[in-house]
C-alpha positions as CSV (number, residue, x, y, z in Angstrom):
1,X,1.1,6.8,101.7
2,X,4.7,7.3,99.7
3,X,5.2,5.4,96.5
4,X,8.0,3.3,98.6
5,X,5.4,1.8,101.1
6,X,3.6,0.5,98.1
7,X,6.5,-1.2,96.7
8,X,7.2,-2.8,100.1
9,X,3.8,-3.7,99.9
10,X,4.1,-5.2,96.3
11,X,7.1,-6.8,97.7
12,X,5.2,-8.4,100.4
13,X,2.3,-9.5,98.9
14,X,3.6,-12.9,97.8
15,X,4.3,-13.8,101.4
16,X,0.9,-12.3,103.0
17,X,-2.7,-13.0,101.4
18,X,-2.7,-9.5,101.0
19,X,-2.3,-5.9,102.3
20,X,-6.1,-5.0,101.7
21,X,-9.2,-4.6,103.3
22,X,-9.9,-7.9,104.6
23,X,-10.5,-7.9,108.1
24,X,-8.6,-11.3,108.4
25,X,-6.5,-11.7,106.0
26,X,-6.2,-15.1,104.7
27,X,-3.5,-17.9,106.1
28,X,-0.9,-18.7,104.0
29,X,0.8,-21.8,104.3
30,X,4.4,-21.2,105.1
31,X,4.3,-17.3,105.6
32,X,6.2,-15.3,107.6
33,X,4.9,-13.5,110.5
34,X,4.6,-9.5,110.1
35,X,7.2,-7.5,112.3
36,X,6.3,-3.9,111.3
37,X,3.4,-1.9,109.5
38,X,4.5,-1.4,106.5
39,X,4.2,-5.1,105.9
40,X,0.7,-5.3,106.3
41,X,-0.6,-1.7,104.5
42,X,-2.4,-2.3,101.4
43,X,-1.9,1.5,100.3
44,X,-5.4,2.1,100.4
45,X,-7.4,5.4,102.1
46,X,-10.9,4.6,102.2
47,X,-10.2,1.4,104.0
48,X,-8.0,2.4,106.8
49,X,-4.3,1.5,107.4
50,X,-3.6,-1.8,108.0
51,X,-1.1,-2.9,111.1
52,X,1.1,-5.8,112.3
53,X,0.1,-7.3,115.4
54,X,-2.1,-9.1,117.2
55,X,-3.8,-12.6,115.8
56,X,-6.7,-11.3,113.3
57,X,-4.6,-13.7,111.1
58,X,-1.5,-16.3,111.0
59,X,0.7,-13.0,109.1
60,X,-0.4,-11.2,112.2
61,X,-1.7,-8.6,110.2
62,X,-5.0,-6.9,111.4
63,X,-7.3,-4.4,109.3
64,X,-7.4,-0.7,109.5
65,X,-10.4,1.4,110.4
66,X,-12.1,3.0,107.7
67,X,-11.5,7.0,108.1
68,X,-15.0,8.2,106.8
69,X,-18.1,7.5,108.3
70,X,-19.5,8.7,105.3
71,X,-18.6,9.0,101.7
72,X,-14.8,8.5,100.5
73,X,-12.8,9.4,98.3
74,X,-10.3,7.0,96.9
75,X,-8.9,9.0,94.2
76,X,-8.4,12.6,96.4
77,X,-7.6,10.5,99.6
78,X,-10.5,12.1,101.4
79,X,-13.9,12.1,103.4
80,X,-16.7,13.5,101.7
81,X,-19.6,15.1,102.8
82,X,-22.6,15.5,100.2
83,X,-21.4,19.2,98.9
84,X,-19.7,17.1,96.2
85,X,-23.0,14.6,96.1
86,X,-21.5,13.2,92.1
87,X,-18.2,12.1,93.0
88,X,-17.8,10.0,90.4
89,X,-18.9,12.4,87.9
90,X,-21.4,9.8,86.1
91,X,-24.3,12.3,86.1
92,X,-26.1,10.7,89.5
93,X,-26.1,11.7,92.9
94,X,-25.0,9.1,95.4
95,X,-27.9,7.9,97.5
96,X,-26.5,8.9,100.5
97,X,-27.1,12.7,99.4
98,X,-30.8,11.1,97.9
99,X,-29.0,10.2,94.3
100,X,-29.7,6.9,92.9
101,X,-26.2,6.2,92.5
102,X,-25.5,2.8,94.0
103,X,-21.7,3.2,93.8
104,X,-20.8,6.7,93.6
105,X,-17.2,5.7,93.6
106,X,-17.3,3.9,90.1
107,X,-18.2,6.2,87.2
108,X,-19.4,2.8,85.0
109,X,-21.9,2.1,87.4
110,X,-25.5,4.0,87.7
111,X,-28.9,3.9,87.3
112,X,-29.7,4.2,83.1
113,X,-25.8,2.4,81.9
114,X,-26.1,-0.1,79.6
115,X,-26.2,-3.9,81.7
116,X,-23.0,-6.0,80.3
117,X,-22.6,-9.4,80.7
118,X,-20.0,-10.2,82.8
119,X,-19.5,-13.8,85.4
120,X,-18.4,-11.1,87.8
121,X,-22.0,-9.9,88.9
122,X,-20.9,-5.9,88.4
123,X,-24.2,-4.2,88.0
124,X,-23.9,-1.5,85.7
125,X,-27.2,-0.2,86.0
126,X,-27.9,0.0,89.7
127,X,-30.4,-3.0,89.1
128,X,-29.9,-6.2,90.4
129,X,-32.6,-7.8,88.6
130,X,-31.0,-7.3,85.3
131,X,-28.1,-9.4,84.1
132,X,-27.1,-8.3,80.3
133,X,-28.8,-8.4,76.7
134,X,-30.4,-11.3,75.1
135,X,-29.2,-12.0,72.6
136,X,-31.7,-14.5,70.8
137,X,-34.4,-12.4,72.1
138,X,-35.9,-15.5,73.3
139,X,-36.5,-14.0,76.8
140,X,-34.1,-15.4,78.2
141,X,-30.4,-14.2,79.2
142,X,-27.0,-15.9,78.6
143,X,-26.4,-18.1,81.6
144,X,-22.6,-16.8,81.3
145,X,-24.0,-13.2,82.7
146,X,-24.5,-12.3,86.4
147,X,-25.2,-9.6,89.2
148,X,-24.8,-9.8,92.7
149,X,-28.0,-9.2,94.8
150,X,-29.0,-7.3,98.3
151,X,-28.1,-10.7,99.6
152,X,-24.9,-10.7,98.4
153,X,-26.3,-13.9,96.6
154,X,-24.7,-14.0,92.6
155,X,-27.6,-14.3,89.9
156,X,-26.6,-15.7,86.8
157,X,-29.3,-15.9,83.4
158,X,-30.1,-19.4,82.5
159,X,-30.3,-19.5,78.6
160,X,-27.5,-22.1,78.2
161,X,-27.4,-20.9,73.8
162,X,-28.3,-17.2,74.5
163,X,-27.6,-17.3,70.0
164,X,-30.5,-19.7,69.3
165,X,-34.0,-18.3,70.5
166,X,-35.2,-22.1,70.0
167,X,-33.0,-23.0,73.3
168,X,-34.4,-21.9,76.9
169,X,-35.6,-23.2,80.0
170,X,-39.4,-23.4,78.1
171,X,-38.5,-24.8,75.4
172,X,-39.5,-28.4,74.3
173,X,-36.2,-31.1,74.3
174,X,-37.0,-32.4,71.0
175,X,-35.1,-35.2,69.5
176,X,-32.0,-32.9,68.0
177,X,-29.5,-34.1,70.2
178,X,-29.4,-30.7,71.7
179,X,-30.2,-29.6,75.3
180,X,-32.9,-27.4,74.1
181,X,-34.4,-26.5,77.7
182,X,-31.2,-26.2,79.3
183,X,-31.3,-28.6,82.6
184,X,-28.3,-30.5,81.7
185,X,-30.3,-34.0,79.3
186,X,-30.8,-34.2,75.6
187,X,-34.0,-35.3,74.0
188,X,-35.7,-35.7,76.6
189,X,-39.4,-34.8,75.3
190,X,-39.3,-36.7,71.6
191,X,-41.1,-34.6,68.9
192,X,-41.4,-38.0,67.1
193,X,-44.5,-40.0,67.1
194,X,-44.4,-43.5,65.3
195,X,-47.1,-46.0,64.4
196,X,-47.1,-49.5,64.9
197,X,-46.7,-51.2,61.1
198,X,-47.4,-55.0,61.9
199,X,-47.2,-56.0,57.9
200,X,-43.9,-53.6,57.3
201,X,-45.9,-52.1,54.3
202,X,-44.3,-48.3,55.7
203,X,-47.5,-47.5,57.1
204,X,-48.7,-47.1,60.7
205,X,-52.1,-47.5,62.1
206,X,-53.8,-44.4,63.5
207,X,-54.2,-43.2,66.5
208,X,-52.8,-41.2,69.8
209,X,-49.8,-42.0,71.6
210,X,-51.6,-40.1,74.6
211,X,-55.1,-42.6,74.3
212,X,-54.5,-44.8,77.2
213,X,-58.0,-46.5,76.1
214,X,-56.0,-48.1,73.3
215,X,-54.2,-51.3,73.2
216,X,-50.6,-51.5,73.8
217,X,-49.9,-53.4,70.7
218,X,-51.6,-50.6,69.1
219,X,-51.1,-47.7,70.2
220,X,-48.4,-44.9,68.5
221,X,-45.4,-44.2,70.4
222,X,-42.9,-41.2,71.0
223,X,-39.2,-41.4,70.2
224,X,-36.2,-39.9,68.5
225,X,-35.4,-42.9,66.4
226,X,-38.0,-44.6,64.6
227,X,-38.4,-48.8,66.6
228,X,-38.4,-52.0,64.7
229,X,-42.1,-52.6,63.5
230,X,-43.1,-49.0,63.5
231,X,-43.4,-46.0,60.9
232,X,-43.5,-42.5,60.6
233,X,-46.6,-42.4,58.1
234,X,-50.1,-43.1,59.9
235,X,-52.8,-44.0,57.8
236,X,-52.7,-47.7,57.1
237,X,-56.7,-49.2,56.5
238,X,-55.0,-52.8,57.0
239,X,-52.3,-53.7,58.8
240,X,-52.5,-56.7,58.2
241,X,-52.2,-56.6,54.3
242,X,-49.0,-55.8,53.3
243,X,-50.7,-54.3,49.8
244,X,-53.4,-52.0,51.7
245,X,-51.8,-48.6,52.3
246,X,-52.8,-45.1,51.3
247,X,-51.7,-44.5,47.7
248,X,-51.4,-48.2,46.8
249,X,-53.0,-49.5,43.6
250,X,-56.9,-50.5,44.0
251,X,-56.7,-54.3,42.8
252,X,-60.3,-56.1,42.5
253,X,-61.1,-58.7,45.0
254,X,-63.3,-57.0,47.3
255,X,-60.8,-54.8,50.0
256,X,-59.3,-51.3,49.9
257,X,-56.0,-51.3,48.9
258,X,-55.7,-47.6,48.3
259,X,-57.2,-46.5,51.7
260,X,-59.9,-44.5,50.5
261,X,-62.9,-46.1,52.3
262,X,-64.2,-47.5,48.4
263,X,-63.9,-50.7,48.0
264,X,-63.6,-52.2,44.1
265,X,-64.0,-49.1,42.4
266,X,-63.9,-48.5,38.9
267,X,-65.5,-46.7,36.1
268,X,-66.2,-43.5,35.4
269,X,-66.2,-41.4,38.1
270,X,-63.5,-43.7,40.2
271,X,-60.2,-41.7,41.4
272,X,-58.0,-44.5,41.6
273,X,-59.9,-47.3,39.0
274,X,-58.3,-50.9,39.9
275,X,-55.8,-51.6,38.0
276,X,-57.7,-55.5,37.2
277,X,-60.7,-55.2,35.9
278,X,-63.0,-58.2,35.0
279,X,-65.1,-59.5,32.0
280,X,-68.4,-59.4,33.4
281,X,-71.4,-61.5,30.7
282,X,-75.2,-61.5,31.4
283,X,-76.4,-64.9,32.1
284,X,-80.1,-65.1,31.4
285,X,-80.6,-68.4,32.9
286,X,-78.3,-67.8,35.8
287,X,-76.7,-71.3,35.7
288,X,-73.1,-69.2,36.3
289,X,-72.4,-68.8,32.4
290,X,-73.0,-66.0,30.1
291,X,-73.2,-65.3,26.9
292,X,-72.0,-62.6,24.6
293,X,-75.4,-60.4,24.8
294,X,-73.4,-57.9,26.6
295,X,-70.2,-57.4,28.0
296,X,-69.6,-55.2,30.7
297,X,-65.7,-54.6,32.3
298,X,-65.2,-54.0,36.3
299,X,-64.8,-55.4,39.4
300,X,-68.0,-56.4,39.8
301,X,-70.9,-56.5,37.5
302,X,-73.0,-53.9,36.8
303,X,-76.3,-53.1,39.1
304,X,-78.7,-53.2,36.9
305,X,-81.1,-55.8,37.4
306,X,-79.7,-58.8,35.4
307,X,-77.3,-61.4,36.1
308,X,-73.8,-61.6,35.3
309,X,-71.1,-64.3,35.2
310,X,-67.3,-64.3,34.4
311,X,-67.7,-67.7,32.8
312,X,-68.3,-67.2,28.9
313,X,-69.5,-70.2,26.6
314,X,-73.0,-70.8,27.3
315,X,-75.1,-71.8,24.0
316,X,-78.5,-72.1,25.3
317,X,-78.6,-69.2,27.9
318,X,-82.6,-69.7,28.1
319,X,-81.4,-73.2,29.9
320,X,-79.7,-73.4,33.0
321,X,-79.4,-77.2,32.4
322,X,-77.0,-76.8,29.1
323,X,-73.8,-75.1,29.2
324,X,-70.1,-75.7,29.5
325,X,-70.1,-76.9,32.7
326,X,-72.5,-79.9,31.9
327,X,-70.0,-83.2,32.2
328,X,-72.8,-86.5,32.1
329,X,-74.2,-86.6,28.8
330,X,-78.5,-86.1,29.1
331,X,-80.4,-89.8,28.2
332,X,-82.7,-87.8,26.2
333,X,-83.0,-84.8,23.7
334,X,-84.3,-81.6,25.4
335,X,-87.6,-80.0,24.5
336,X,-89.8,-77.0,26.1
337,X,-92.9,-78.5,28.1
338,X,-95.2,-77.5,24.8
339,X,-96.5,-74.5,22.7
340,X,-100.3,-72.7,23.4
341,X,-102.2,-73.0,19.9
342,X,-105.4,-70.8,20.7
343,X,-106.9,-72.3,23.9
344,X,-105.4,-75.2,23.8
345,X,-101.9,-76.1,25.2
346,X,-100.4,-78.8,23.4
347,X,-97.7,-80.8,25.4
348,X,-94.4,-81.6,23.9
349,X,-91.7,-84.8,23.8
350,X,-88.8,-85.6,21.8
351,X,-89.5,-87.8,19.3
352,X,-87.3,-89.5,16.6
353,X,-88.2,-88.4,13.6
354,X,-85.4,-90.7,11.2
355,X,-82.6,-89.9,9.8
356,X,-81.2,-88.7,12.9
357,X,-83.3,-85.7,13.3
358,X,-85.3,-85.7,16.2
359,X,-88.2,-83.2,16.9
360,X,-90.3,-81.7,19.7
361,X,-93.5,-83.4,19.0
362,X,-97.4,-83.9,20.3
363,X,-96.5,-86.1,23.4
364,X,-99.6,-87.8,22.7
365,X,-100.2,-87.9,18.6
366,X,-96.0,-88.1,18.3
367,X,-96.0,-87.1,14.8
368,X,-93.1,-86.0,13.6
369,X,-93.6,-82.8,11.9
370,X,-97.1,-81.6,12.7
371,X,-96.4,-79.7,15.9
372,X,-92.8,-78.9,15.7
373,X,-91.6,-76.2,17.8
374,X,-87.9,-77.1,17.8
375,X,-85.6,-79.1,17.0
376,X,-84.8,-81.4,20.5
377,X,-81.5,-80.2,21.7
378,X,-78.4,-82.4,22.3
379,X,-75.7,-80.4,23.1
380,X,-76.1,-80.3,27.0
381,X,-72.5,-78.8,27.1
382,X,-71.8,-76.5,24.6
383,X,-68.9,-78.2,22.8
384,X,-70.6,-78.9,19.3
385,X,-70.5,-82.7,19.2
386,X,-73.7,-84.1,19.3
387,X,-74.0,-86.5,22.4
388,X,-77.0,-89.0,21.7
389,X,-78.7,-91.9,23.0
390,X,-79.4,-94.7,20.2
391,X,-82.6,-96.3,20.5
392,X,-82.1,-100.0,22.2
393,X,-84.5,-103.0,22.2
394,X,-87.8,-101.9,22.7
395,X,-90.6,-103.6,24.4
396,X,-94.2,-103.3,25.0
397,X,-97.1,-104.9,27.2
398,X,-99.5,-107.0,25.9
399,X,-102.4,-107.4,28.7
400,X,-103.4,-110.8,28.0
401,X,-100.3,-112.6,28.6
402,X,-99.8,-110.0,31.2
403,X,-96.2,-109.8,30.0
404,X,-93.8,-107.2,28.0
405,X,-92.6,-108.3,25.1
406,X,-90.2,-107.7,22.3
407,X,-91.7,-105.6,19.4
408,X,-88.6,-104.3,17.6
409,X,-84.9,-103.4,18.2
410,X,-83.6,-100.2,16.5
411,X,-80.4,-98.8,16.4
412,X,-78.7,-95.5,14.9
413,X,-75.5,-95.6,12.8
414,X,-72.6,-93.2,14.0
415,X,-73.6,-90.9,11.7
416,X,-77.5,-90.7,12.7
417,X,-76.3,-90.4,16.1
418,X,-73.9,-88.0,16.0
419,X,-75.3,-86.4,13.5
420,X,-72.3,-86.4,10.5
421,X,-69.9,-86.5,14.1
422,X,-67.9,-89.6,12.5
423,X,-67.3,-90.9,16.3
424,X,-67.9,-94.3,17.5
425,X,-71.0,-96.1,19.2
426,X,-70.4,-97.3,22.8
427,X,-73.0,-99.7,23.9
428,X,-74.0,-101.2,26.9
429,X,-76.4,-103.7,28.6
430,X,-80.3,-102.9,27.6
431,X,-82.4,-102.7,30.4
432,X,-85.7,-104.6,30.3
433,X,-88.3,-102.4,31.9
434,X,-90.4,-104.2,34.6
435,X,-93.3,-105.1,32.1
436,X,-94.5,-101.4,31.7
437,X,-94.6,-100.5,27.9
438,X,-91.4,-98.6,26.7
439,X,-92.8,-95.9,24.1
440,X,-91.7,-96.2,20.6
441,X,-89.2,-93.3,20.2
442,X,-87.7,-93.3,23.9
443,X,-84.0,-94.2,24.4
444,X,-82.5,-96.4,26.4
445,X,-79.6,-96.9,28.6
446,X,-76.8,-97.0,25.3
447,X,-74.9,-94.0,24.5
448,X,-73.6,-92.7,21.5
449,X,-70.4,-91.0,21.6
């Protein structure tokens, strides 16, 4: 074909949809029909000579048939026959004379060349199945690289970030905002997993978003952002105590504020001691007040067979009927029951003794210093004022008038009764007894303050 055909065909390629091998070439809107040949030849051999006429198209241009029935040669304008079985000179034999070239016409393409990535689909290596590197080495190839197949079907990769290995088609969409397995959505698997946190203290309570056995109200959930009344941080012993949460500080009162399944602790011994520990004293007569015998400091008192109370003050802690907590003032003095002198076991009873002394005497003798064992006790509540009882009209029975009469009347002075106290007598109405003999030394209803 002369050089002038071509640049008629050149000349007319802007009014046909071209001078090449198509076997219809494509309408164009507006074109002019061919008249001659040369309007219609794309200048190529191998594909025959196209010619104007008939209706393979609206430019009445109809394709050539191809010269060779075999191989051609573009480039020498000639048939070939497999004496020359590398035409292409790329080292391979075309498959027509049993080569495995799979284009003996293109000198870039053969079995063993290095697969680019191209949107094209030119296989480079005679193998369809491969599409370009990977980059990422993720397994994966660049969705931007292609290769036609036997089916004339394009293949394209389908790693849609061929430079980050984290991104392909198996990869988990975690919550990065990223399409990380490449079918189009972001985040659609969160990674997150948060914790319902009813008392807002930052921590969740445990468990697996997965459980279906657990309540909903309960139950973790997945997401990319963390919900109202959730948390991050699982772990939470009470979710409904804002001051229970792992790491807290222990605080006595009985629960677990630090999450470590001890409740209380404290000593030696104790990783995270409570930060409030108590005053612990033994109370000998367990009547809830202690004495300063021994004082032990905790949460709770020690285990070790005696009792304990956090109340301090009590002045007779072999009495569980005197101590601070005593508010009505006792109408007698206190004694023990009595004393064991050999065999015997002699009985006691207060007894006023004068003076404002009053001792623990025989209950039947009453004689004031023979069997004395103690001193009767009048402070029932431990303040140190001397709360007595003076002695009131006394009366006794006499069995042949079969009545109860008056034998004396006896009364303290502030000082007797309150022994040195300085405070005032308050008296109030005697009672007469219903004609049984009042015994000499027993108060009555008047109190001393």
């Amino acid at each position: 074909m002369s050089s002038a055909r071509v640049v008629v065909c050149a000349l007319f390629s802007a009014l046909l949809a071209g001078c090449g091998d198509d076997a219809s070439p494509p309408p164009t809107d507006g074109a002019t029909t061919c008249t001659r040949d040369v309007e219609c030849d794309d200048g190529l051999f191998c594909n025959g000579t196209e010619t104007c006429g008939g209706d393979a198209s609206p430019n009445g241009c109809s394709a050539g048939a191809p010269p060779c029935e075999g191989r051609c040669d573009e480039s020498r304008r000639r048939c070939l026959g497999c004496e020359v079985p590398d035409a292409d000179g790329d080292g391979h034999a075309a498959i027509a004379c049993g080569g495995d070239d799979c284009d003996d016409g293109d000198a870039d393409r053969f079995p063993g060349n290095v697969e680019t990535c191209d949107a094209l689909g030119r296989d480079e290596d005679c193998d369809p199945t491969t599409l370009g590197e990977d980059r990422d080495r993720d397994g994966f190839v660049d969705d931007r690289c292609c290769n036609v197949q036997e089916s004339g079907a394009l293949r394209c990769g389908d790693d849609c970030d061929d430079l980050r290995d984290s991104v392909n088609p198996s990869a988990l969409d975690v919550c990065n905002e990223r399409d990380d397995d490449c079918d189009g959505s972001t985040d659609e698997e969160p990674s997150l997993v948060f914790y319902v946190d009813a008392d807002g203290d930052g921590w969740g309570v445990d468990g697996d978003p997965d459980d279906e056995t657990l309540p909903s109200e309960t139950r973790p959930i997945r997401a990319c952002a963390r919900p109202e009344g959730y948390s991050l941080q699982p772990g939470d012993c009470d979710d409904e105590d804002a001051r229970a949460a792992p790491g807290s500080l222990e605080i006595c009162g009985g629960g677990d504020e630090d999450c470590d399944d001890a409740i209380d602790e404290y000593g030696e011994g104790a990783d995270t001691p409570a930060i409030d520990p108590r005053l612990w004293y033994v109370d000998a007569d367990r009547d809830g007040w202690g004495n300063t015998d021994r004082v032990e400091l905790g949460c709770a008192p020690p285990d070790d067979g005696r009792t304990y109370a956090r109340r301090l003050g009590d002045c007779r802690d072999d009495r569980d009927d005197v101590n601070p907590g005593v508010t009505t003032p006792r109408p007698i003095p206190s004694c023990p029951d009595g004393i064991i002198r050999g065999d015997i076991a002699i009985p006691f009873a207060p007894f006023h003794c004068g003076g404002g002394r009053w001792e623990c005497v025989d209950a039947f003798e009453r004689r004031c210093g023979q069997y004395t064992f103690v001193d009767a006790w009048w402070d029932y509540d431990c303040s140190g004022a001397l709360e007595t009882f003076p002695v009131v009209p006394i009366y006794f029975y006499t069995p042949e008038l079969d009545e109860c009469g008056r034998f004396s009347e006896q009364r303290f002075s502030p000082t007797e009764c309150g022994l040195l106290s300085g405070l005032a007598l308050e008296y109030g109405p005697p009672v007469v007894p219903e004609c049984n003999a009042t015994p000499i030394g027993e108060l009555g209803p008047v109190r001393c303050l």
